[in-house]
Backbone as CSV, one residue per row, in Angstrom:
resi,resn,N_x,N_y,N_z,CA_x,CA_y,CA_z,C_x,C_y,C_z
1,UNK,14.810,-76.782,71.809,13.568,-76.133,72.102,13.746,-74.642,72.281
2,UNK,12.977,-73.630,72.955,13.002,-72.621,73.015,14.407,-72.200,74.226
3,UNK,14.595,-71.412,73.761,15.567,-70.355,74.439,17.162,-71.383,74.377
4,UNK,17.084,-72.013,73.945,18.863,-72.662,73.447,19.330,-71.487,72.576
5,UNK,20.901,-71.469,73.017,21.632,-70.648,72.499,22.976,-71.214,71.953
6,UNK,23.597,-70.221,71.182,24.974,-71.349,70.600,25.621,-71.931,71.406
7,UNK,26.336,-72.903,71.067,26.769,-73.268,72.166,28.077,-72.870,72.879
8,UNK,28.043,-73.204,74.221,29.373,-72.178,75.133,28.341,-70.748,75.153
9,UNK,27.810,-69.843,74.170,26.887,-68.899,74.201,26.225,-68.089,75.595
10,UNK,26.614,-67.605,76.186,25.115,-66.979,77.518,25.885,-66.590,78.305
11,UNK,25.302,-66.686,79.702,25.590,-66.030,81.117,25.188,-67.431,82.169
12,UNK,26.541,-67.595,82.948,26.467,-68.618,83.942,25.887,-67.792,85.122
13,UNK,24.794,-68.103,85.945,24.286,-67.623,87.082,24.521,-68.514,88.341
14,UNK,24.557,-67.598,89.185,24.357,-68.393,90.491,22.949,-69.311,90.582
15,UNK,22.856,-70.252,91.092,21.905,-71.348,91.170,20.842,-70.766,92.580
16,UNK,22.013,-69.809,93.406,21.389,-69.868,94.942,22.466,-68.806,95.740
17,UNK,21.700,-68.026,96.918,22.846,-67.176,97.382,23.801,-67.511,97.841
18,UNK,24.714,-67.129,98.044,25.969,-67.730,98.148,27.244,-67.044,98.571
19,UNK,28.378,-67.169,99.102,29.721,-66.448,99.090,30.708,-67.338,97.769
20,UNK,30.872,-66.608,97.176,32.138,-67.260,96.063,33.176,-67.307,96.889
21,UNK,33.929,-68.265,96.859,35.163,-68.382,97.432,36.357,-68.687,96.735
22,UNK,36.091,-68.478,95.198,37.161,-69.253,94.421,36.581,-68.929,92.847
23,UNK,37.623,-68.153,92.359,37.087,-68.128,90.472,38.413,-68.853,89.794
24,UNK,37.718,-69.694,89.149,39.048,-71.006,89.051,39.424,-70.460,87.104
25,UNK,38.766,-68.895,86.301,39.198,-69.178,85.333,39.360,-67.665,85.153
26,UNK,39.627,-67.190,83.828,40.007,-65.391,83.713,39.655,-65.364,81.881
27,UNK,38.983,-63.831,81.915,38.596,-64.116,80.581,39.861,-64.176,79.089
28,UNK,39.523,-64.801,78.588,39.779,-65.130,77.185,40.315,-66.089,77.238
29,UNK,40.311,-66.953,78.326,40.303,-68.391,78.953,38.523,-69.577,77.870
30,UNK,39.460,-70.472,76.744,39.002,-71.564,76.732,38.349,-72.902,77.401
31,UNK,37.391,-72.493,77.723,36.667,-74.058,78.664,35.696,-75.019,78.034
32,UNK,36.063,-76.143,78.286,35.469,-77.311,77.787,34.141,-77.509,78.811
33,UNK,32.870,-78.129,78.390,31.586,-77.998,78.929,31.949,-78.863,80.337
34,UNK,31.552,-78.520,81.371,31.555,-79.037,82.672,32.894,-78.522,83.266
35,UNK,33.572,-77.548,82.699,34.645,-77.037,83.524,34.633,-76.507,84.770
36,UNK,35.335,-76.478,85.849,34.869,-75.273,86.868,35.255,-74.441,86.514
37,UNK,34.075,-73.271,86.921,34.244,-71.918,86.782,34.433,-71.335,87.861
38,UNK,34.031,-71.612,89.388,33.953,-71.013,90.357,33.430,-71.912,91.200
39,UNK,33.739,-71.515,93.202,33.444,-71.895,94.127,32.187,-71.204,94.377
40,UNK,30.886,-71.715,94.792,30.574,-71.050,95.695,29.767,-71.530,97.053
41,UNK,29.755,-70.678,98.412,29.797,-71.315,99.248,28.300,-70.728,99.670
42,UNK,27.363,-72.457,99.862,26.090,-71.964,99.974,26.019,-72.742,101.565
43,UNK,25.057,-72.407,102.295,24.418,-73.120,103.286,25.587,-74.626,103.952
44,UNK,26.697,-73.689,103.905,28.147,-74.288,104.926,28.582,-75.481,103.893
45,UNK,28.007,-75.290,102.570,28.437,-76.577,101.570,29.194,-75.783,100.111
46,UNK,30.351,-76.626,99.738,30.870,-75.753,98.522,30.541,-76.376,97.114
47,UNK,30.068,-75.551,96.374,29.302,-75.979,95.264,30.327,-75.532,93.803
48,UNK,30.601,-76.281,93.147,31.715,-76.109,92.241,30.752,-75.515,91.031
49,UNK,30.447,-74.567,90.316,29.380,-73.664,89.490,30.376,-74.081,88.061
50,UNK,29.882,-75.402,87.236,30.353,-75.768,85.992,29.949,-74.900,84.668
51,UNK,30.663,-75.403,83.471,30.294,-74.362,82.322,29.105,-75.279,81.664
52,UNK,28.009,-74.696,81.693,26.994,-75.809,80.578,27.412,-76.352,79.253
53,UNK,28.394,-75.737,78.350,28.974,-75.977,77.406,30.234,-75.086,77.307
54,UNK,31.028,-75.976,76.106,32.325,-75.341,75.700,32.251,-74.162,75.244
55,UNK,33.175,-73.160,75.522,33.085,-72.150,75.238,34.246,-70.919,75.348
56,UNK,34.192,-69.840,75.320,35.448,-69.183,76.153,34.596,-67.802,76.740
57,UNK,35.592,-67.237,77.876,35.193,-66.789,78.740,35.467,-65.443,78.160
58,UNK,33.991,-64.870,78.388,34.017,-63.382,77.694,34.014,-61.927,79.097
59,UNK,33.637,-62.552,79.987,33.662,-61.846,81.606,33.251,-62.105,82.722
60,UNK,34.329,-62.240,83.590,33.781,-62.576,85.171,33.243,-61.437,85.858
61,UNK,32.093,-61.549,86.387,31.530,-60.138,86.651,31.889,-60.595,88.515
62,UNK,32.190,-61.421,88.821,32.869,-61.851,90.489,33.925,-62.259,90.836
63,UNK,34.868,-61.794,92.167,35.549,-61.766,92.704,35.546,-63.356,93.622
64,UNK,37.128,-63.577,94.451,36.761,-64.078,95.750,35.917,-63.342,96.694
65,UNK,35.352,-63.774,97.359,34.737,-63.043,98.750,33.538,-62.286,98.224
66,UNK,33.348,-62.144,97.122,31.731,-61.649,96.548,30.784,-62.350,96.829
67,UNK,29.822,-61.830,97.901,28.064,-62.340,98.306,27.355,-62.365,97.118
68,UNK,26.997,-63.200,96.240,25.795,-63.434,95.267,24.510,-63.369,96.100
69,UNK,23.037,-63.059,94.515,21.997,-63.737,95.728,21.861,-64.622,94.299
70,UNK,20.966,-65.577,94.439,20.425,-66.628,93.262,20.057,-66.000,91.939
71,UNK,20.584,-66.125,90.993,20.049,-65.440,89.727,21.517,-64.793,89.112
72,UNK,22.252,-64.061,89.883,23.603,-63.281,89.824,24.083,-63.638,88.761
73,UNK,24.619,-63.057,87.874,25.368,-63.358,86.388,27.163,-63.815,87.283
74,UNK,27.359,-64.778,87.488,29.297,-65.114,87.524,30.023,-64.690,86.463
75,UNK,29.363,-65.569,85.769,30.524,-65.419,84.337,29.796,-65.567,83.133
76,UNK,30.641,-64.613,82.176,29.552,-64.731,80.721,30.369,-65.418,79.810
77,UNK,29.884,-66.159,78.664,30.889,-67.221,77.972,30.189,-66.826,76.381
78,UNK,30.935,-66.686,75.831,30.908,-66.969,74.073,31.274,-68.008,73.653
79,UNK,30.662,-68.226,72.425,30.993,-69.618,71.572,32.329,-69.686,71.276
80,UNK,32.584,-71.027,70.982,34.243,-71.000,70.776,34.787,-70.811,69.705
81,UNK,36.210,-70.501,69.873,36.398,-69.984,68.592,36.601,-71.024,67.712
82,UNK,36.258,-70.830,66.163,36.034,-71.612,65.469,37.906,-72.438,65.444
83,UNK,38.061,-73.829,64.858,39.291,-74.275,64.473,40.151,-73.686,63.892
84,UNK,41.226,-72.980,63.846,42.201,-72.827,62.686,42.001,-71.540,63.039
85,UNK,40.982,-70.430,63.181,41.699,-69.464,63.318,40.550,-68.795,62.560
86,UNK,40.412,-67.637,62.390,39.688,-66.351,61.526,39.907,-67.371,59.231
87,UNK,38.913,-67.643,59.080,39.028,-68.106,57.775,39.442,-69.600,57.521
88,UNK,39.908,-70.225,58.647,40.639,-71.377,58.503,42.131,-71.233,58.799
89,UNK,42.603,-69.908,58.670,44.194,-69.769,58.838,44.943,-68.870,59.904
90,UNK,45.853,-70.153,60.558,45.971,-70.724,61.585,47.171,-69.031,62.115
């Protein structure tokens, strides 16, 4: 439907304000969809912030100990790289 993007494709946001307590990946890091990407610690509960799809990690814009508020870009992800390499060769 509207606003789907490639997949792995976009910007992971915070769901809700929060303290991050944990960035579990670093960019040009490969992740498979539902990976953790990060801790974050909302309302005395820790919320593990997954990847919606496979993808690789193009920038963590947060630290440990970084206050989010809801909306906050974490991490931005590009599509993955294709098999084999640039052309097919490896």
């Amino acid at each position: 439907g509207e606003g789907r993007q490639r997949a792995g494709a976009g910007e992971v946001k915070a769901p809700m304000p929060g303290l991050v307590l944990r960035v579990l990946i670093e960019p040009g890091q490969q992740v498979a969809a539902g990976a953790g990407l990060a801790v974050l610690e909302a309302m005395k509960m820790e919320n593990q912030i997954k990847a919606p799809a496979a993808g690789v990690v193009a920038a963590v814009r947060v630290e440990a100990g970084t206050a989010v508020e809801k909306g906050q870009v974490l991490v931005v992800l590009a599509a993955p790289e294709p098999a084999g390499g640039v052309d097919g060769v490896a």
